[in-house]
C-alpha positions as CSV (number, residue, x, y, z in Angstrom):
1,X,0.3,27.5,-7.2
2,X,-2.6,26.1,-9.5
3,X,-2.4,22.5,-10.8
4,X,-1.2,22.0,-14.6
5,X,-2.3,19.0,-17.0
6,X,0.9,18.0,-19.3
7,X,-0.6,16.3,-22.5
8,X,2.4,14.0,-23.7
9,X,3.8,16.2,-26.8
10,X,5.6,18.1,-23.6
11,X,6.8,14.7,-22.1
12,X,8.0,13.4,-25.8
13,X,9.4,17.0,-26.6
14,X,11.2,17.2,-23.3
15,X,12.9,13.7,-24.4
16,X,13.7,14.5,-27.9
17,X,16.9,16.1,-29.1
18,X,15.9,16.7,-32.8
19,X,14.7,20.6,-31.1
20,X,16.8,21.6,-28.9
21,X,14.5,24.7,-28.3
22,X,11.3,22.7,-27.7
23,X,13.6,20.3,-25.9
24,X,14.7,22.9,-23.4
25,X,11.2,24.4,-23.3
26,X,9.6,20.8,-22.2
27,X,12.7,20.4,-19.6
28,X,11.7,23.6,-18.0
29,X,7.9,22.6,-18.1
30,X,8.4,18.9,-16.5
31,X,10.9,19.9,-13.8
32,X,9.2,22.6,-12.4
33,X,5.9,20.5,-12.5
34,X,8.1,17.8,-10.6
35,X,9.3,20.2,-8.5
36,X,6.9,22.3,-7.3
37,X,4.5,19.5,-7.0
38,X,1.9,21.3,-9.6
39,X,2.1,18.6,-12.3
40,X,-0.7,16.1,-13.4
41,X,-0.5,13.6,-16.1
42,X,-2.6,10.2,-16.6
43,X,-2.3,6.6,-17.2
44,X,-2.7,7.4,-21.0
45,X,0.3,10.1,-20.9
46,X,2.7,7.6,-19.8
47,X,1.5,4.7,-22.1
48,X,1.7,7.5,-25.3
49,X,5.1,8.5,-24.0
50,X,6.4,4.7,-23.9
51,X,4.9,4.3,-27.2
52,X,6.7,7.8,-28.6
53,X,10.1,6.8,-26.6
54,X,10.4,3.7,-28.1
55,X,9.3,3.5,-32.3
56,X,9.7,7.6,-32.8
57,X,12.8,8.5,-30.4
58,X,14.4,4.9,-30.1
59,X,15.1,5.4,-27.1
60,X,16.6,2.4,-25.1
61,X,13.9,0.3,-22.4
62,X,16.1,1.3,-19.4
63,X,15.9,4.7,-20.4
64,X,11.8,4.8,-20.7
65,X,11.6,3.2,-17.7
66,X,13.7,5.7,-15.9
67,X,11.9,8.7,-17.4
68,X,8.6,6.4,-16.5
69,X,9.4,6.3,-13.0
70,X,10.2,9.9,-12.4
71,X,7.5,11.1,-14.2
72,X,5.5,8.9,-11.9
73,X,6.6,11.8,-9.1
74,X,3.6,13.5,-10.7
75,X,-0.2,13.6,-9.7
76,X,-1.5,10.5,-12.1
77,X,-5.0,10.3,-13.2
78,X,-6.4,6.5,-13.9
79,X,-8.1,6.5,-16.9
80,X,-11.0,4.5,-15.4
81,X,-14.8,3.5,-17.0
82,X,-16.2,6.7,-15.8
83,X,-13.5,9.2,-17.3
84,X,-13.7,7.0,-20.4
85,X,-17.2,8.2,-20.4
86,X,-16.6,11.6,-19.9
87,X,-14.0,11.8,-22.2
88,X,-16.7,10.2,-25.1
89,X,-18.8,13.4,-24.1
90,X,-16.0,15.9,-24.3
91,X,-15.1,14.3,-28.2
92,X,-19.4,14.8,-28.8
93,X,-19.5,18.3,-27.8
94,X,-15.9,19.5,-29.0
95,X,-15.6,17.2,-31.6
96,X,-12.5,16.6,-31.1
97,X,-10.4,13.6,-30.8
98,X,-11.7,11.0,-28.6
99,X,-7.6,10.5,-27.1
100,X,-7.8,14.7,-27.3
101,X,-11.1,14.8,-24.8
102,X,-9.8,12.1,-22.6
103,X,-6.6,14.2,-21.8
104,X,-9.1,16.7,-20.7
105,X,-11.4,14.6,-19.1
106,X,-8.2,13.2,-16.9
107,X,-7.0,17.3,-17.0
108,X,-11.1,18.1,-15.5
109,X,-11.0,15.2,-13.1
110,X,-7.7,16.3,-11.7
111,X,-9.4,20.4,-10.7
112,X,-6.4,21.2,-13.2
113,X,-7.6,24.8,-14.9
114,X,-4.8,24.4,-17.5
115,X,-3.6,22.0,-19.8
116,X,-0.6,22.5,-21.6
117,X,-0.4,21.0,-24.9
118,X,0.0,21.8,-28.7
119,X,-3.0,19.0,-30.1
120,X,-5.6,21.6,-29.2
121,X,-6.8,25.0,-30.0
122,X,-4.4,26.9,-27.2
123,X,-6.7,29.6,-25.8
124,X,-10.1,27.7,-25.6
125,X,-12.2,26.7,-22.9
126,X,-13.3,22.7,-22.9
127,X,-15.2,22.4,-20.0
128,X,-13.4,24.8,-17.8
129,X,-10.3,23.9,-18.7
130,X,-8.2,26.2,-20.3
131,X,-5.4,25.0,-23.1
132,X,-2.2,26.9,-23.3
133,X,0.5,26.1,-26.0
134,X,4.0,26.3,-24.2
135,X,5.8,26.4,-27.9
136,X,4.1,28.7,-29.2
């Protein structure tokens, strides 16, 4: 089964209970991902995610850091000089985001064809990585 890029709305989503649907949607994505070893995130994911968990869900330390650590289980892309680079090109030629291209900078540095996230145009290309919106 193909690799898949989770941006962090899925992580936050799959941690908050203010929609239940979207909640349930994000489970789904992140335990198969777990599961079937086909999930990728990066070093900014999980920083984003600790951000979100704490000041927008208020969720409790112990509880990020479990979540942290299992979502650790997961392929993790370093966000390192060169991929910093890369994502600076993506944001040029997109123009996009410069946090937007370096999710799939991490996402093209991974060999992931897909990233699943709803902060881009679900359906495009960006340098042969395809975005899909799971909520939509």
């Amino acid at each position: 089964m193909a690799k898949v890029f989770l941006d962090t709305n899925v992580i936050v989503y799959a941690n908050d209970a203010r929609d239940l649907v979207k909640q349930k949607q994000a489970i789904d994505i992140v335990t198969v991902a777990i599961r079937e070893a086909t999930g990728v995130i990066s070093t900014q994911v999980l920083q984003e995610y600790a951000v979100a968990a704490s000041k927008k869900l208020a969720q409790a330390e112990e509880a990020i850091l479990r979540q942290l650590q299992s979502l650790e289980s997961m392929e993790v892309v370093v966000v390192h000089p060169p991929l910093i680079r890369r994502a600076l090109e993506v944001s040029g030629r997109y123009r996009i985001s410069y946090w937007d291209a370096c999710i799939l900078a991490a996402a093209e540095q991974a060999r992931c064809p897909v990233v699943l996230s709803e902060d881009l145009n679900a359906g495009q290309l960006y340098a042969n990585t395809r975005v899909d919106n799971p909520f939509a």
